[in-house]
C-alpha positions in Angstrom: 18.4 -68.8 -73.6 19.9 -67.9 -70.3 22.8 -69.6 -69.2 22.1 -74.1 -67.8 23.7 -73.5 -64.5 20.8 -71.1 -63.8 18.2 -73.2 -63.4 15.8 -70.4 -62.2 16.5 -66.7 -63.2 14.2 -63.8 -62.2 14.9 -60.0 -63.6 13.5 -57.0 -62.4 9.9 -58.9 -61.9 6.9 -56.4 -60.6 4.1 -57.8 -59.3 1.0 -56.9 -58.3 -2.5 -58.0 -56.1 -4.9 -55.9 -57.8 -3.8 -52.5 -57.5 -1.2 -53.1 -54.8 2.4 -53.4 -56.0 3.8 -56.2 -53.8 6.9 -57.0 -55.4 9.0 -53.9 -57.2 12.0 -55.2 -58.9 13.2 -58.5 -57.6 16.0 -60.0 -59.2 17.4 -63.3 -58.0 18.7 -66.8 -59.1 19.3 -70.8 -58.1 21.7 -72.9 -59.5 21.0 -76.3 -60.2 21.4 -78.5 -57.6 21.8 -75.6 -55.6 19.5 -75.2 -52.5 18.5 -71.6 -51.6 16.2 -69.7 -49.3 14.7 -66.5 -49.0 14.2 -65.0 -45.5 12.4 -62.0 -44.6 10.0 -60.8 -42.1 6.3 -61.4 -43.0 4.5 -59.5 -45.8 7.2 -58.6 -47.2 6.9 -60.5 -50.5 8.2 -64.2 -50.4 4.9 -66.3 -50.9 4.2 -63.8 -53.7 7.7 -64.4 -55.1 7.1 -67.9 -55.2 3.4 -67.6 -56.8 5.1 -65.3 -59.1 7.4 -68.2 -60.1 4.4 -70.7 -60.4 2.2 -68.4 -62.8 -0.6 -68.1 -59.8 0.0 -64.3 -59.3 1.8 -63.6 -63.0 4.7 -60.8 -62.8 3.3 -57.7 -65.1 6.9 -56.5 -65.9 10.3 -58.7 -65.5 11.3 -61.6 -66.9 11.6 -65.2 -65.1 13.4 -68.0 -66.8 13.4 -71.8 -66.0 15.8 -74.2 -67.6 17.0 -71.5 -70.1 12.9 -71.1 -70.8 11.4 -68.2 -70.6 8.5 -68.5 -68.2 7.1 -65.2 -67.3 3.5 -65.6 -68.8 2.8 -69.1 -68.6 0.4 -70.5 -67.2 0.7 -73.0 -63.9 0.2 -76.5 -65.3 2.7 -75.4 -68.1 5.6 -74.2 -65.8 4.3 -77.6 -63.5 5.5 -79.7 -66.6 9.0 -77.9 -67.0 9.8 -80.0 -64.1 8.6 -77.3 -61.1 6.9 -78.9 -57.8 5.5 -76.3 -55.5 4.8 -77.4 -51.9 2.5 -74.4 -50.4 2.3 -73.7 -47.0 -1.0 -74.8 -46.9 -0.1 -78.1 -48.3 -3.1 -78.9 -50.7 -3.6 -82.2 -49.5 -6.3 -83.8 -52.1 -9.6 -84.8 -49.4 -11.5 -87.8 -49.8 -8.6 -90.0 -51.1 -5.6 -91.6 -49.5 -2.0 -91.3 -49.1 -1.2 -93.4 -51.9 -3.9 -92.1 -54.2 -2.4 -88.8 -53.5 0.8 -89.6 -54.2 -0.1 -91.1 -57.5 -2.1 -88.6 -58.9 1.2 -86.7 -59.2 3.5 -88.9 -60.4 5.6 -88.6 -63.5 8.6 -91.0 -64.8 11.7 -89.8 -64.0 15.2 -90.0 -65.8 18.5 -91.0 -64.3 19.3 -94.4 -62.2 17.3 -93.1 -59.1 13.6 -91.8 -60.7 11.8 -91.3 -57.1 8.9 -93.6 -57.6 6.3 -94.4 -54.6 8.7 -97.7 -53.1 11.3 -94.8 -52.7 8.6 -92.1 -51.6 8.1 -94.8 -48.5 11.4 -95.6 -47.7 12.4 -91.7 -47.6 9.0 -91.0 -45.3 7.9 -94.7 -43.4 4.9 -93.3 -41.6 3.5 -92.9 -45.5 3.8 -96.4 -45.8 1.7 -97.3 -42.4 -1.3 -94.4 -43.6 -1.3 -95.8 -47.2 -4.8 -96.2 -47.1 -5.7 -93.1 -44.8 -8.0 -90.0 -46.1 -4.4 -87.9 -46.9 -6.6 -84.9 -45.6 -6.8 -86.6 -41.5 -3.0 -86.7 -41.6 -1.3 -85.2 -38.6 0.3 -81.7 -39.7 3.3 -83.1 -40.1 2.1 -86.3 -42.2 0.5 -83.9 -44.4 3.9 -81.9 -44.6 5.9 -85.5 -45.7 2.9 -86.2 -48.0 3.2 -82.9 -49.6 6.9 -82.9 -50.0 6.4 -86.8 -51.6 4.1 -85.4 -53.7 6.6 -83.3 -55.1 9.2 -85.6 -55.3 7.5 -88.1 -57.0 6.5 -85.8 -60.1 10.2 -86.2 -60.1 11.5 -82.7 -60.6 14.2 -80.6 -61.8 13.3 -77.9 -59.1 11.1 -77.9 -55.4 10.1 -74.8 -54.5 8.8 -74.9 -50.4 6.9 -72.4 -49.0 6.9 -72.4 -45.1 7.6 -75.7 -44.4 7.9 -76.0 -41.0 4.7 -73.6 -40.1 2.4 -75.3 -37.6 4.9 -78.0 -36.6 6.4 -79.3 -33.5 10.2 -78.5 -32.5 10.6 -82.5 -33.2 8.7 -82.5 -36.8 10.4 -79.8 -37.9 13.5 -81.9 -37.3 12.4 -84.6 -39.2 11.0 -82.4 -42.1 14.6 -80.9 -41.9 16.3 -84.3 -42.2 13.8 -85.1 -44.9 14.7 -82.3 -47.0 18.6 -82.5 -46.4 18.6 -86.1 -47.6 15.9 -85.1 -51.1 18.3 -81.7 -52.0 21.7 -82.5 -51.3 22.1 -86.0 -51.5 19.4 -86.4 -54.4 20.9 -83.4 -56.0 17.3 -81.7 -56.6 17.4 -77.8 -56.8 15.8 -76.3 -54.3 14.1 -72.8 -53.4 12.8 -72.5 -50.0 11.1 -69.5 -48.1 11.0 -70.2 -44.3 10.6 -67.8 -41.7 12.6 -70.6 -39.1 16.1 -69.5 -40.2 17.4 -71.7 -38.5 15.9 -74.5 -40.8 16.9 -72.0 -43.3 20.4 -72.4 -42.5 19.8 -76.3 -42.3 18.5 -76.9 -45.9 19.7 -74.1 -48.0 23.3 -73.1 -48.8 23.4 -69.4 -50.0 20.1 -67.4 -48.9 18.4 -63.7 -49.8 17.6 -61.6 -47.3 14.2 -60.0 -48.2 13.4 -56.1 -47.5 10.1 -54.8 -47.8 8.5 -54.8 -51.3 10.7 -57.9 -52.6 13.3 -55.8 -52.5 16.8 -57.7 -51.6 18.7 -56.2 -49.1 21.5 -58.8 -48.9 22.8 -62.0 -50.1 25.0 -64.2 -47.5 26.3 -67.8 -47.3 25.0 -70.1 -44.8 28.8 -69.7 -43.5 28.2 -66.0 -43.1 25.5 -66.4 -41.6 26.6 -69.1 -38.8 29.7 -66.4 -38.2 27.6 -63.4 -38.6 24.3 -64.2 -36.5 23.6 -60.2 -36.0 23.1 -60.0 -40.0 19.9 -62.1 -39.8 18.9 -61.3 -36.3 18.9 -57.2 -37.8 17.6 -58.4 -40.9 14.3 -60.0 -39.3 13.7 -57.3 -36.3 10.5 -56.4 -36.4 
C-alpha cells in the first residue's frame, strides 16, 4: 500500500496509442487535498496522462496507485468508484436530457458534514439553477463547463481530475470557472489534478505544478511561488 498522503501515485508509467509510445516513464504524485497541474506545450502527453489515470488508454508498464490502491489495470467505471471524477475537455455533456437530469445521473452520497448534493451544486454555480430544465447539451460553453464540473462534484469525490478547463471560453468565463474551482479545491478540500495550457489559471487553482517535456517526460517541478517570482521558467518551458 503506498503511503495515505499520496492520494495519487504514478511510477515509471509507459503508454502507448497503438504503436506510438506517447508517454515514456512518467513519474508523478498529488497529495490529498493538494491541487496540482501539469503544464506543457501541446502533444506532449498530458490528456494521455490523465486517460492513463482513468483506465481509457491503460499504461502497459508502470504502476499508478489511488488511495494506496493499486490501479494500473482497472478498468474506468472501477477507478470511477474509488472516488475519481474526470471532467474531459470535451465535457461529455449527456444530450437529450437536462441540467438536473445530468446532474443526477452522477450522483453518489457523500461522507463528512458537507456531502455536495444538487441544493449545493446550485448555490456553488446559480445559472444551473435558472437551466434546470434545459437540454444540458444547448448550454453555452461555459454552462456546459459548470455543468461538467457539478457533475463531478456531486459524485462527491476524493479526487477531480480537469482536463483543459478553460478551452473555448471567454476571458470573463474563464474567471468564473477559476473562482469556481478555487472555492470546490481549497476551501472544499477536494484533491485536485489539473492540466491547462492557460498557466495563468494554472497558477490560480493549483499549488505545486509539473512542467511537461516531450514524451511525458518531467522536466521540472516548481511552486506556484516559483513560478510568480520566476515567470521566465514557464515562459521557456512552453516556447514553442
Amino acid at each position: 500500500m503506498e503511503k495515505k498522503d499520496k492520494i495519487l501515485n504514478i511510477k515509471e508509467i509507459q503508454t502507448y496509442y497503438d504503436e506510438s509510445h506517447i508517454i515514456q516513464g512518467l513519474s508523478l504524485h498529488v497529495g490529498e487535498s493538494e491541487a496540482v497541474s501539469i503544464l506543457g506545450r501541446n502533444g506532449v502527453g498530458k490528456t494521455t496522462t490523465l486517460r492513463s489515470v482513468m483506465g481509457l488508454t491503460p499504461p502497459r508498464s508502470g504502476k499508478i496507485t489511488i488511495d494506496g490502491k493499486d490501479t494500473t489495470k482497472l478498468p474506468t467505471h472501477a477507478i470511477s468508484k474509488l472516488g475519481v471524477a474526470y471532467v474531459p475537455a470535451e465535457r461529455h455533456i449527456f444530450p437529450g436530457i437536462n441540467v438536473e437530469e445530468n446532474l443526477k445521473l452522477a450522483a453518489r452520497p457523500g461522507n463528512g458534514d458537507t456531502p455536495w448534493t444538487l441544493e449545493r451544486i446550485y448555490d456553488q454555480f446559480p445559472v444551473l439553477a435558472d437551466r434546470t430544465k434545459q437540454d444540458g447539451s444547448t448550454l453555452s460553453g461555459g454552462e456546459q463547463q459548470m455543468l461538467a464540473i457539478g457533475r463531478a462534484l456531486i459524485s462527491n469525490p476524493k479526487i477531480i481530475i480537469l482536463d483543459e478547463p478553460s478551452q473555448g471560453l471567454s476571458p470573463l468565463l474563464v474567471d468564473i470557472v477559476t473562482e469556481c474551482i478555487q472555492n470546490f479545491c481549497i476551501k472544499s478540500g477536494i484533491t485536485l489534478l489539473v492540466v491547462e495550457q492557460n498557466y495563468r489559471m494554472a497558477l490560480k487553482v493549483a499549488s505545486r505544478h509539473y512542467l511537461m517535456g516531450t514524451k511525458g517526460k518531467i522536466a521540472g517541478v516548481a511552486s506556484t511561488q516559483e513560478l510568480i517570482e520566476h515567470p521566465e521558467i514557464i515562459q521557456n518551458h512552453l516556447a514553442v
